[in-house]
N, C-alpha and C positions, 0 to 999 in steps of 0.2 A: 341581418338581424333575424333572431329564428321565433317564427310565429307561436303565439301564448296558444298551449292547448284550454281549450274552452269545450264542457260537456256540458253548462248550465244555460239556458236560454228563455227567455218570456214571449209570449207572445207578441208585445208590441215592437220586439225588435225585428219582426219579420215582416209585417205590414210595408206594403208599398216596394218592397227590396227586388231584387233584381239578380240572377242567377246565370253562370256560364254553362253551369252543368243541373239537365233536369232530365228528368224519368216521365215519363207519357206510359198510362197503365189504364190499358180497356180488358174489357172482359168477352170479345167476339168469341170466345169459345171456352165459355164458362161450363157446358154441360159436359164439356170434357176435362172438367179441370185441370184449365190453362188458364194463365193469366200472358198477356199479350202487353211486354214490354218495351220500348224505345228509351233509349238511352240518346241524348243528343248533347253532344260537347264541343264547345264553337272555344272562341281564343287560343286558338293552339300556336305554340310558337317552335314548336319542334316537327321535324318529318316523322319521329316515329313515336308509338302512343304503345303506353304500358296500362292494360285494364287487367284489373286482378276482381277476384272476387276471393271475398274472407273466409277465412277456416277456421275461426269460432265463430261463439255468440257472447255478447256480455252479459256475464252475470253465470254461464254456464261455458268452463273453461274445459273445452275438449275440441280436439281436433277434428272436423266434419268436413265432408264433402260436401258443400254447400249446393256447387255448381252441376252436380252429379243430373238434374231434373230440367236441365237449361238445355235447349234444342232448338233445330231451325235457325243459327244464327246469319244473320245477313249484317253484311259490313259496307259501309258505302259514302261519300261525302255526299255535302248541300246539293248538291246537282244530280246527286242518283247513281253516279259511277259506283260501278265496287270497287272495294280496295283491299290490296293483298294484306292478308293476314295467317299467324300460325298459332299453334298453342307454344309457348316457350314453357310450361307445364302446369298440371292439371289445371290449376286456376289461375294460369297468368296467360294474357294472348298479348302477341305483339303487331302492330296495327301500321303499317308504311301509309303514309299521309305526305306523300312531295310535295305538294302544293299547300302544305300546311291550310286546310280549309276545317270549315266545322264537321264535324263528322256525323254520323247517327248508328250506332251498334243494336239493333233489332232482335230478339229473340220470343221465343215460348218459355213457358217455364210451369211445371208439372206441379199443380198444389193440392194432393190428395193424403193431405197426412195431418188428421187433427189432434192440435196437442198445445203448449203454452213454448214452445219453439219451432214451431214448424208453420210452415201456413196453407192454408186450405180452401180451394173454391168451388161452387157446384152451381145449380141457377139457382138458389136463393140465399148467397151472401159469400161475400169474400174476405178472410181473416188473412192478412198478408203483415209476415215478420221480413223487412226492408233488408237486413243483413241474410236474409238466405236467396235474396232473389235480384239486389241491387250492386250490381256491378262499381268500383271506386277505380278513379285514374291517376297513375302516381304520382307522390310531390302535389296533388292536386285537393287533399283530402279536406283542406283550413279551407276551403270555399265554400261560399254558402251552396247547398244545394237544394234543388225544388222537386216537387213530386206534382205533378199533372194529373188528376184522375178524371178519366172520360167518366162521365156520369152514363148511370145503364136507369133507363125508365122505370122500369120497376122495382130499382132500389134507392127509398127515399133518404138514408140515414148513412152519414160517415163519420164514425169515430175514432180519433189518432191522436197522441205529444206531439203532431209533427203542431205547427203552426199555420192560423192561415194567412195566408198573401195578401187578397182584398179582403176586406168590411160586406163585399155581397158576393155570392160566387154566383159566376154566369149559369147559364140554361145548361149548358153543355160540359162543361169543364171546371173543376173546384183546385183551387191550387195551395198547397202547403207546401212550407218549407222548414230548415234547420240551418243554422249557422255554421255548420261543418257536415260530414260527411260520419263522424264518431256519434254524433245526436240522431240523424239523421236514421243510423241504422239499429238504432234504442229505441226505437219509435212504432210500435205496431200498429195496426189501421184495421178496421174492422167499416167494413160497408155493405149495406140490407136492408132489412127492416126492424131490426133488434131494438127491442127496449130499452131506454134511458133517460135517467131522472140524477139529479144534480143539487148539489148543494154549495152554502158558502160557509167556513171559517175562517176567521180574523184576513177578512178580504183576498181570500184566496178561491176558487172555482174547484169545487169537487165533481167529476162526471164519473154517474157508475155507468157500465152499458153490460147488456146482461144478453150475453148469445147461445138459443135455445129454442129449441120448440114446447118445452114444459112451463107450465104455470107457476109466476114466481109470485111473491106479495113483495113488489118494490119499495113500496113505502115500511116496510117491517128491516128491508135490508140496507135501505137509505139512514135508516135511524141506526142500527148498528156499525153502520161503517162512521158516520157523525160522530158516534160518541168516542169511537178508537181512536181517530182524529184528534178531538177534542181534549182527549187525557195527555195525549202525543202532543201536543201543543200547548197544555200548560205545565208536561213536564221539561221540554227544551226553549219552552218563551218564544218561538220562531217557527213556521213554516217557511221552506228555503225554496217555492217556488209561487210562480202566479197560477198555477191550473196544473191539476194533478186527474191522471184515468182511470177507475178502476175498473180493469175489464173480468170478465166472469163468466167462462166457458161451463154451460151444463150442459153432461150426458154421458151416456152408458160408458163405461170402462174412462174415464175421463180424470185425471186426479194431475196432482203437481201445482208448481208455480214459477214464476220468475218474475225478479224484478229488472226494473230501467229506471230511466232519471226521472222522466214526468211522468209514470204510472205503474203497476204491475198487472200479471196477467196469472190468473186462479185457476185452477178448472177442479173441477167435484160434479161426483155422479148426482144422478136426482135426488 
C-alpha cells in the first residue's frame, strides 16, 4: 500500500509522538560559523543505508549543491564503531551497517551565507534552512522526523513551523518535529534573541520574528501583517493551518523572499 503524501500538519499531531530518525543541533563552534550536526537513525532493517542530501529548495526550483559546506563527517553505530562508508555521488553516500544497529551520521556544516535560502550562524543567533543542512534516508522520508536543539545559554528565543514535542522544553534540549521528512525541510528555525510578537485570526496563531540589530516598531508591523491576514481570510472564508511564521530578515544588501507551508521568510534592507 503506498504511503499518502502529506505536507500539511498541526501542531497538536506532534505532541507526545515519538521518532526513528532525529537531528541533534548544537552550536559548539558557532563563532566559526558552524552549526554541529548528529543525525541518529535506529530501526534499520537493512545492511546497507542510502543518506542523500537534496538538490533543491521548495518553492525555489534550481539545482544546488546543498552539501557543498558539510565537513568532518564521522559515521559509526550505537557503540561507537565506525563504519565503512563512500560517496556513491555528490549527495548520495552509501553506509554498510552488518549488524543492522542504529546508526549516528555526525558532521559540521558551514553557515555563513545570509539570505531567505540559505542559513547562517555567528555568536549571536542561528538562521538554519533544514533542507540545506538535513541529511534524508531512503524509502524512509513518510517518517516522522524530530529536530533536537541543544539550547546555547545566551540564546533565549527559537522560532520554527517545525512543531513542538513536549508542552514544556527541558533546561537543555527543546525538541520539534514534522510528520515527514518533506515538512520537515519547509521549515526554517531561527534561534537568539530576536524579537517577536504574535497574533490571532479566526483561531489560528500568527508569530512574526523579526531578525536584526536595527529598530523596528513591532506593533506598527503587527497591525499590517493582521490586517493582510484579515482581508485574506475573508476573501477565501478559511485559513488552512493552525499557526503560521512570519520571519523578517533586516539588513544591508538583504532583499528577496520564499515561501513554505507554515510561514515565509522576507528579507528587506533597513
Amino acid at each position: 500500500m503506498q504511503t499518502p503524501f502529506i505536507i500539511e500538519q498541526t501542531d497538536a499531531q506532534l505532541i507526545g509522538s515519538k521518532a526513528n530518525i532525529t537531528y541533534e543541533i548544537s552550536f559548539e563552534h558557532a563563532t566559526r560559523h558552524c552549526i554541529s550536526i548528529r543525525m541518529i537513525i535506529a530501526k534499520n532493517t537493512s545492511p546497507t543505508i542510502i543518506a542523500k542530501s537534496p538538490v533543491w529548495i521548495p518553492g525555489s526550483y534550481k539545482v544546488r549543491d546543498m552539501n557543498a559546506h558539510q565537513h568532518a563527517i564521522r559515521i559509526h553505530d550505537v557503540n561507537g564503531t565506525p563504519l565503512e562508508w563512500k560517496w556513491l555521488a555528490k549527495h548520495v553516500m552509501e553506509i554498510q551497517n552488518p549488524t543492522q544497529s542504529d546508526i549516528v551520521i555526525a558532521y559540521e556544516y558551514y553557515a555563513n551565507d545570509r539570505g531567505v535560502r540559505t542559513s547562517h550562524v555567528n555568536r549571536n543567533h542561528a538562521f538554519i534552512m533544514p533542507v540545506a543542512c538535513l541529511m534524508y534516508v531512503e524509502d524512509r522520508m513518510e517518517e516522522i522526523h524530530h529536530v533536537a536543539i541543544h539550547n546555547n545559554v545566551s540564546w533565549k528565543t527559537i522560532t520554527t513551523a517545525l512543531s513542538p514535542i513536549h508542552e514544556h522544553a527541558t533546561a537543555d534540549i527543546t525538541l520539534y518535529g514534522a510528520l515527514n521528512y518533506h515538512i520537515l525541510i519547509d521549515s526554517p528555525i531561527e534561534i537568539g534573541n530576536h524579537e517577536c510578537i504574535s497574533f490571532n485570526v479566526a483561531g489560528a496563531l500568527h508569530e512574526i520574528a523579526v531578525i536584526t540589530q536595527e529598530s523596528i516598531d513591532m506593533e506598527w508591523l503587527k497591525g499590517e501583517i493582521k490586517r493582510a491576514v484579515e482581508i485574506e481570510y475573508a476573501f477565501w472564508g478559511d485559513l488552512p493551518y493552525d499557526r503560521y511564521v512570519f520571519f523578517l530578515l533586516v539588513g544591508e544588501g538583504l532583499r528577496g523572499g520564499l515561501e513554505h507551508l507554515r510561514c515565509n521568510v522576507s528579507a528587506v534592507e533597513p
